[in-house]
Every structure is written in C-alpha cells, then in structure tokens.
Backbone bond lengths (Angstrom), bond angles and torsions (degrees), N, CA, C in turn:
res aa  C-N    CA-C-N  psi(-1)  N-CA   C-N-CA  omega(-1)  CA-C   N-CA-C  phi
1 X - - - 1.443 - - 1.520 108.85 -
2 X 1.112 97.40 126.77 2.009 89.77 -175.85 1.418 96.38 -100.82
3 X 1.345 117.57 151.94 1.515 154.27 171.80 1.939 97.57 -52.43
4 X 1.414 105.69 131.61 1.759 91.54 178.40 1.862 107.33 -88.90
5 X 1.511 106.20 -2.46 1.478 90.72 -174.11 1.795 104.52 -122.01
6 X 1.415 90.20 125.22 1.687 108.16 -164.14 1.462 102.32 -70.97
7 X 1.298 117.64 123.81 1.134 135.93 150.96 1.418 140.91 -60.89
8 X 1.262 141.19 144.94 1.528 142.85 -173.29 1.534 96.97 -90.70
9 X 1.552 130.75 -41.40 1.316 116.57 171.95 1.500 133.44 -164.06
10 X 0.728 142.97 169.58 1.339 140.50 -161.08 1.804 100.30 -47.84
11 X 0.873 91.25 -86.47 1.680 106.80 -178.06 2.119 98.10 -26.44
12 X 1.027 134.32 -35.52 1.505 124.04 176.50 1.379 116.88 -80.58
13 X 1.765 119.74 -35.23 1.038 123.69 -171.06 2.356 92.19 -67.25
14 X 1.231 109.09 -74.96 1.469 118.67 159.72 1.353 103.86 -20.27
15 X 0.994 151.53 -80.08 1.503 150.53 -176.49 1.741 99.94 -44.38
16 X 0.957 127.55 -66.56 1.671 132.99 179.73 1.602 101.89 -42.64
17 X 1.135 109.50 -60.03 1.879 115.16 -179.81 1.300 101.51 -57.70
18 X 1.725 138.84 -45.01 1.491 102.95 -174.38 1.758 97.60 -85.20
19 X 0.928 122.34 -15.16 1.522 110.73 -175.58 1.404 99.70 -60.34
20 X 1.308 112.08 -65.19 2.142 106.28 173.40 1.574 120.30 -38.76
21 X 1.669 109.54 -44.88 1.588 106.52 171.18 1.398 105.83 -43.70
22 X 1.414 121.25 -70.59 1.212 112.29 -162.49 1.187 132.63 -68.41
23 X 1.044 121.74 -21.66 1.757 142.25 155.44 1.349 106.79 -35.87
24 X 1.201 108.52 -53.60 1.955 129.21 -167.89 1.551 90.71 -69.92
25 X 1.422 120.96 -57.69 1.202 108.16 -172.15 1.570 134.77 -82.39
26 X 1.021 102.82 21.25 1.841 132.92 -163.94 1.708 126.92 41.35
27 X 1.778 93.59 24.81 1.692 88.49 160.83 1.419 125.16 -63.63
28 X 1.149 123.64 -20.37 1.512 128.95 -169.02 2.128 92.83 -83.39
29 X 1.524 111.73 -50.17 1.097 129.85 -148.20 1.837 97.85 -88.14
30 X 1.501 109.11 88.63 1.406 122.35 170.61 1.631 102.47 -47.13
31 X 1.569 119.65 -56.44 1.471 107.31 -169.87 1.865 121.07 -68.10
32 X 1.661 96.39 18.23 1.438 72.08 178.75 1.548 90.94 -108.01
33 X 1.347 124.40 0.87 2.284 121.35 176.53 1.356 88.77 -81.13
34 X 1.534 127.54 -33.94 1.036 105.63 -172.29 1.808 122.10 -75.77
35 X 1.412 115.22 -14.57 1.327 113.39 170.67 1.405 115.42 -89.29
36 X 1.400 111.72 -25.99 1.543 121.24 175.05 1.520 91.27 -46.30
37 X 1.438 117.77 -76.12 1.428 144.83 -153.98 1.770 93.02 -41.79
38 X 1.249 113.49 -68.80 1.152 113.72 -178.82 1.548 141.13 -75.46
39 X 1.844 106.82 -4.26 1.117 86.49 140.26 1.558 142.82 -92.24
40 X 1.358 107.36 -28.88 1.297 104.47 149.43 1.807 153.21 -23.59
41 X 1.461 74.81 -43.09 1.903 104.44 164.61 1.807 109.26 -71.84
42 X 1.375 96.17 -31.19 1.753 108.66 -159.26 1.744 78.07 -86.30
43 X 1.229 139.53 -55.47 1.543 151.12 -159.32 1.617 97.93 -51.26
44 X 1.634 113.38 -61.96 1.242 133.68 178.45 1.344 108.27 -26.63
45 X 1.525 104.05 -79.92 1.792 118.09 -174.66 1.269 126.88 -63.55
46 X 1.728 110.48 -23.69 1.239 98.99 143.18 1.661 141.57 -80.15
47 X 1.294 112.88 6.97 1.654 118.34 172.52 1.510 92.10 -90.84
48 X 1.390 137.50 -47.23 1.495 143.58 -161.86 1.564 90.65 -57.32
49 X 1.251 131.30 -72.55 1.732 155.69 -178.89 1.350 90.06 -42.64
50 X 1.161 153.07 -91.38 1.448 149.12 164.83 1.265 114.20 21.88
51 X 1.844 82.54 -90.41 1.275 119.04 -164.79 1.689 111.89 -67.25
52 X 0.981 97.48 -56.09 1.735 98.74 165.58 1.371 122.56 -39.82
53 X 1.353 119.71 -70.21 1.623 122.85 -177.17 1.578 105.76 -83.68
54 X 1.493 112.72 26.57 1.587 116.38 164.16 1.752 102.73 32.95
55 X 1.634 100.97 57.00 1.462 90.99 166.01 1.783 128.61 -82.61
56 X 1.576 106.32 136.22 1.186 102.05 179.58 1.979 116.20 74.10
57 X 1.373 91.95 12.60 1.803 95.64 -171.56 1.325 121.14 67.82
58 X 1.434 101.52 36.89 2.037 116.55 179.33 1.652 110.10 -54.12
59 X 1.699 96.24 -40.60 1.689 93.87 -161.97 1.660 97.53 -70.18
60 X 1.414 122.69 -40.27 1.318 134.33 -153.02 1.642 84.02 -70.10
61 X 0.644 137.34 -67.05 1.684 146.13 -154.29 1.659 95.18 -73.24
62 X 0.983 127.76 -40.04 1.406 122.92 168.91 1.612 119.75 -65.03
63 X 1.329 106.29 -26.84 1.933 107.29 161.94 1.212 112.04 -89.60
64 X 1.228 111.50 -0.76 1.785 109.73 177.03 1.555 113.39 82.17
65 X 1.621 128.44 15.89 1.127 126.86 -174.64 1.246 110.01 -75.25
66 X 1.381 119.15 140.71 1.536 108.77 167.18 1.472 98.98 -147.13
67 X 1.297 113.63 168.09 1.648 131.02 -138.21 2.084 79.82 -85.00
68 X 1.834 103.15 146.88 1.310 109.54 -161.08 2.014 87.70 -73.41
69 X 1.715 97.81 163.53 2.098 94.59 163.48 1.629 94.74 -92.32
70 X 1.390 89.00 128.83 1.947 123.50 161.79 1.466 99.12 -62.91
71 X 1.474 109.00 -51.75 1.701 98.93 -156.38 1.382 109.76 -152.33
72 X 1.305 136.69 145.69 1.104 139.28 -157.46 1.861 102.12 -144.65
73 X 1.472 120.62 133.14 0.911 141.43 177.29 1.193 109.48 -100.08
74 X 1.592 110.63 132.54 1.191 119.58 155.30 1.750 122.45 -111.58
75 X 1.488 112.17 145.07 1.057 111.45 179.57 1.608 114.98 -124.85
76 X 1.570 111.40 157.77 1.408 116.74 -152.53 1.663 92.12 -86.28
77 X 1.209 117.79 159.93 1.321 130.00 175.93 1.241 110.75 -117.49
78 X 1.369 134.87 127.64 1.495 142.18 -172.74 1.864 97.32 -134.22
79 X 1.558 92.83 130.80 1.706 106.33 158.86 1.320 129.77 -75.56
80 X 1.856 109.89 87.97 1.974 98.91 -163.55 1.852 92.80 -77.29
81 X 0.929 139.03 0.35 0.936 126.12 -173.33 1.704 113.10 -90.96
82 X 1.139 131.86 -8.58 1.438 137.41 172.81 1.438 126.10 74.54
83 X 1.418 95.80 0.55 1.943 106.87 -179.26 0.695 110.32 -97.25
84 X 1.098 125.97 129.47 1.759 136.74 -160.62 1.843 97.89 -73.81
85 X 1.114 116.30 -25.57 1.530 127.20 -153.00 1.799 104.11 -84.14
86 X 0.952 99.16 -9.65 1.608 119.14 -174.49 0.959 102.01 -94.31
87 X 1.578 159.56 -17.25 1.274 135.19 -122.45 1.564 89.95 -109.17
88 X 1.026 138.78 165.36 1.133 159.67 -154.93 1.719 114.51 -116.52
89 X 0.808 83.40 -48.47 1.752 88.20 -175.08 1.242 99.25 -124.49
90 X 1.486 122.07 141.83 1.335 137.01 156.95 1.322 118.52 -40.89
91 X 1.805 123.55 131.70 1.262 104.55 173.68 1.565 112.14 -124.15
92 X 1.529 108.77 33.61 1.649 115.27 -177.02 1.250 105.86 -109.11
C-alpha cells in the first residue's frame, strides 16, 4: 500500500511511520493513561466493595475455606473381571 503523501526521502517517510506507531499506541495520546488510569481505579473499588461487604462469601472463598465433610461414604469394590491377579485389595 503506498503512503498518499510523497516524500523527499527515506529518512521522512521512516520518521512519519514511527510518528503513526506511536499515535496508534497512545504515547502521544494523554486521554488514553487517563482511561487506563481510571479503569483500573474503577477495577480497585470494585474488589474493595466485594471484598468488604463479603459479597456472596468473597472473603471466605478468598482464604480458601470451605464448609467441614459431615459424612463420608464408602463404597464396595468388586472384581468384574474374574482374575484373581487383578484384584486390588487384599482379601486374606
């Protein structure tokens, strides 16, 4: 794709391309730190709000607590396969 505005020489056309990089990437463009900035700020107060009014059991789940086991099932183990050589558990 060629550039529509003709250049005198290499070195200006090159100078124009990083000036557009950086444009694109919002070093030139203050209002885009300033939305970065604020959502981040906006991100913040909502983890504080969360975490604070322990919504939904945020804090509990954030220490990793979880409710103790009452009861535990055991289930019987049977060899469908009929080879004694398989069996899993000792039965003497």
């Amino acid at each position: 794709m060629a550039d529509p505005v003709p250049f005198a020489n290499e070195r200006e056309r090159i100078l124009l391309l990083f000036r557009r990089s950086r444009r694109l990437c919002g070093e030139e463009n203050p209002s885009s730190i300033t939305g970065v900035l604020a959502g981040l700020l906006g991100g913040a107060l909502l983890l504080v709000a969360v975490f604070g009014f322990d919504v939904a059991g945020a804090r509990g789940w954030l220490r990793g607590r979880t409710s103790p086991i009452r009861s535990l099932v055991v289930l019987p183990l049977q060899n469908l396969s009929n080879d004694p050589q398989q069996t899993i558990l000792p039965t003497e």
